[in-house]
ROLO-43324 format. One record per residue (C-alpha): residue in three letters; x, y, z. Coordinates in pm, whole numbers, plus 50000, padded with zeros to 5 digits. Last residue first. Layout:
<rs>
[r ALA,[X,Y,Z]]
...
</rs>
This chain:
<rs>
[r UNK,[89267,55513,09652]]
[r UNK,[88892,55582,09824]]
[r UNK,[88813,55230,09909]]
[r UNK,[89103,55055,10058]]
[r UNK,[89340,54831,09777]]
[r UNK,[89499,54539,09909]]
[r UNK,[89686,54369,09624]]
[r UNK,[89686,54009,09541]]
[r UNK,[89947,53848,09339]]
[r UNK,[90144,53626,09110]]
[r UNK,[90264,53893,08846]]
[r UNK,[90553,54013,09054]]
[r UNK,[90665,53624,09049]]
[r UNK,[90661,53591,08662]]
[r UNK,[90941,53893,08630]]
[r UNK,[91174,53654,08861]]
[r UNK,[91063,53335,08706]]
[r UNK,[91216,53429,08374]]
[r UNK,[91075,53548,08036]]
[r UNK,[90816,53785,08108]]
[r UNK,[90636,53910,07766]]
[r UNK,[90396,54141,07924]]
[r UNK,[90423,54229,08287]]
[r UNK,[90068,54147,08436]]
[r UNK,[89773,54356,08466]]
[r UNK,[89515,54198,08275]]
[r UNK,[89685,53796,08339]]
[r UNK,[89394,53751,08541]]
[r UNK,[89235,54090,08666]]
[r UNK,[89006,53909,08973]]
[r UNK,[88787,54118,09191]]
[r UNK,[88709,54055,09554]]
[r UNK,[88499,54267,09777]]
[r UNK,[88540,54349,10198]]
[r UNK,[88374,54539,10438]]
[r UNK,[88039,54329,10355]]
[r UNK,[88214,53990,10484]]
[r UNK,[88291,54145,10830]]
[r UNK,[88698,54112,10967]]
[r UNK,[88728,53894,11270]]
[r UNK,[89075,53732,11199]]
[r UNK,[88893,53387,11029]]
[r UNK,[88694,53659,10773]]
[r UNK,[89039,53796,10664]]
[r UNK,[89162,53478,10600]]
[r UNK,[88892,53396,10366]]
[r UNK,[88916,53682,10232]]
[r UNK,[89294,53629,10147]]
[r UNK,[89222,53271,09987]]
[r UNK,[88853,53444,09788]]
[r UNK,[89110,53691,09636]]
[r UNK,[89386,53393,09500]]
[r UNK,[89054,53208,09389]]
[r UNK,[88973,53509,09182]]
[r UNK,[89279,53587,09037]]
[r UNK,[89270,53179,08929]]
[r UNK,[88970,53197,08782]]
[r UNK,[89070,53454,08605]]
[r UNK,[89397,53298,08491]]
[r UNK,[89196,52988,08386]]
[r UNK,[88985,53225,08203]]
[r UNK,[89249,53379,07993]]
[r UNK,[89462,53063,07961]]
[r UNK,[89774,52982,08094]]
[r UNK,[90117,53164,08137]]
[r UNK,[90053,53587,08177]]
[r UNK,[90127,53596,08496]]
[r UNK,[89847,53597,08750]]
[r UNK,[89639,53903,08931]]
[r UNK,[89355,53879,09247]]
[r UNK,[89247,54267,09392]]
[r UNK,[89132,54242,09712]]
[r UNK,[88885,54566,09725]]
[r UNK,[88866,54720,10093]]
[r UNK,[88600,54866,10275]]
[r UNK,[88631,55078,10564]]
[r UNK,[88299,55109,10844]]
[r UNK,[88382,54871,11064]]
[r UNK,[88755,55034,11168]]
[r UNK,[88864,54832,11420]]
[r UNK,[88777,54477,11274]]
[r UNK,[88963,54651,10952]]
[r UNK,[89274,54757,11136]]
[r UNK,[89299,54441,11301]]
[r UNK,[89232,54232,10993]]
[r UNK,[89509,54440,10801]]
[r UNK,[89789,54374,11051]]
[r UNK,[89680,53978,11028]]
[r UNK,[89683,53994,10643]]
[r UNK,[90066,54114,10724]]
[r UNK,[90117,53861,10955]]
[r UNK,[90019,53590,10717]]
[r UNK,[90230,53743,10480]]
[r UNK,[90547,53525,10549]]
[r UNK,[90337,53168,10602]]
[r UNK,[90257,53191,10224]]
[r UNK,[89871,53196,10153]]
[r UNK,[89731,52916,09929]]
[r UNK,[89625,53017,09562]]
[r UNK,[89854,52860,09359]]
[r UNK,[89979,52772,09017]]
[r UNK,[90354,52957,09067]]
[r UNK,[90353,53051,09444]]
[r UNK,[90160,53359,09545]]
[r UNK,[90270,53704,09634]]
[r UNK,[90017,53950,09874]]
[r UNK,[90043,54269,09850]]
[r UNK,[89965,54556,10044]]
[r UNK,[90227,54706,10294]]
[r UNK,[90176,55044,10361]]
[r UNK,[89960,54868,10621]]
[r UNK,[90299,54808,10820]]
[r UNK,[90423,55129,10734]]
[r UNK,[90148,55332,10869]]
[r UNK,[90260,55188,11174]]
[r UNK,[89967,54969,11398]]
[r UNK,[89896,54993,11762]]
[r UNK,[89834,54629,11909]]
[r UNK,[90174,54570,12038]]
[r UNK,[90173,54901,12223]]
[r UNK,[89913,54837,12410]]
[r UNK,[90128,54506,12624]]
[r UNK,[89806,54369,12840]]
[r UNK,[89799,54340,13165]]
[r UNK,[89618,54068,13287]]
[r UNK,[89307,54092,13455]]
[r UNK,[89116,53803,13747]]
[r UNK,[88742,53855,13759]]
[r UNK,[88608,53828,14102]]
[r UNK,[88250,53823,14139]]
[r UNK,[88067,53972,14425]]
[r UNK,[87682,53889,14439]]
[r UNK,[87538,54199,14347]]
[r UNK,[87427,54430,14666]]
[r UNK,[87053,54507,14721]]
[r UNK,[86873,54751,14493]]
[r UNK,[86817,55086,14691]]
[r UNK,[86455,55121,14783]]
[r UNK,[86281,55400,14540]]
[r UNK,[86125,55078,14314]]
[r UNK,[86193,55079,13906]]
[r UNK,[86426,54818,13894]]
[r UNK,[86461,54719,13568]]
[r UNK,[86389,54446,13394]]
[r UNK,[86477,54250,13070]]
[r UNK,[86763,54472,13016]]
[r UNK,[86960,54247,13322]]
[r UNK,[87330,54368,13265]]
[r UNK,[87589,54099,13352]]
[r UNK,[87834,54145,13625]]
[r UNK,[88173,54299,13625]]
[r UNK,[88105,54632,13661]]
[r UNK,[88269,54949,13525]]
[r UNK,[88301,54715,13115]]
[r UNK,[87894,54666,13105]]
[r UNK,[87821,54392,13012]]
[r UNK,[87460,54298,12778]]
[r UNK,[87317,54010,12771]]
[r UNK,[87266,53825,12454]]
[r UNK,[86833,53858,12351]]
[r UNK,[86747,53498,12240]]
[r UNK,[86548,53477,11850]]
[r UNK,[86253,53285,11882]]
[r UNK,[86288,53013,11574]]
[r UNK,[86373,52747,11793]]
[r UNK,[86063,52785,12017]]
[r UNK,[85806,52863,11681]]
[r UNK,[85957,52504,11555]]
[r UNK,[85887,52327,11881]]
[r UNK,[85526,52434,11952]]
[r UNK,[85476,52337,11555]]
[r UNK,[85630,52019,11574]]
[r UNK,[85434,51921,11884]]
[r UNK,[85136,52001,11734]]
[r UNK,[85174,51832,11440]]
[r UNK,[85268,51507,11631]]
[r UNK,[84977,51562,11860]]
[r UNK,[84718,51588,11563]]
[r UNK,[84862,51300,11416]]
[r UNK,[84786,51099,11742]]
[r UNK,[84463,51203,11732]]
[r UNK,[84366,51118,11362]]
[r UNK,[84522,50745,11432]]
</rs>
């Protein structure tokens, strides 16, 4: 009974330290279209002999469609329906222009700024801001963008229009703005 105890331990610990070993990704470089050995290098003076060929098929790409106008990240808010925090389908391309500029650019930060209108509570509205923020985080995330380029804030009612009385002066309230560190 001690034995076999012995072998189950064992066996748990041989296959804990293998999962926990962390596997080096190759590296590619873009003039060849093989896969970069670093694990060794050919250190001999005889020429290496000739990579297998592999044929990678391209498709050319349209550049211009992935260059951004300043006006299109001019644009930086993001309106919400009354009591809601999910994304309309007409600003998902505009949270799609900021992901690419932000998965380009690794080192800018951005603030997503949630606001309400001024109808509910103080901390329901907060709550609210912030769930509005977390929604066009998430998205961001999805499109590529890294968690520690971006920070979420919620104002509530803060910033809102004060004494609104028709859905028109309620809408600019329901909001996030995209605000880039440094402005």
């Amino acid at each position: 009974m001690n034995n076999n105890l012995w072998k189950i331990a064992s066996l748990a610990l041989l296959l804990s330290a293998c999962s926990s070993t962390p596997m080096k990704p190759a590296q590619v470089d873009p003039s060849v279209t093989r896969p970069i050995n670093t694990q060794q290098e050919n250190t001999s003076a005889e020429a290496p002999a000739a990579p297998n060929k592999i044929t990678i098929k391209t498709v050319d790409v349209d550049s211009s469609k992935d260059q951004m106008s300043a006006s299109e990240l001019a644009k930086r808010q993001i309106f919400f329906d009354y009591d809601s925090d999910a994304i309309r389908d007409e600003y998902k391309g505009l949270i799609e222009n900021h992901a690419k500029y932000l998965a380009a650019h690794p080192q800018t930060k951005v603030v997503l700024q949630g606001n309400t209108d001024e109808r509910g509570t103080h901390e329901y509205n907060l709550a609210l801001g912030q769930r509005r923020a977390a929604a066009v985080k998430n998205a961001l995330n999805i499109q590529g963008v890294n968690d520690q380029q971006i920070e979420t804030v919620s104002y509530g009612e803060e910033r809102s229009k004060q004494n609104c009385g028709d859905e028109d002066c309620f809408q600019h309230d329901r909001r996030v703005d995209v605000v880039y560190s440094g402005q």
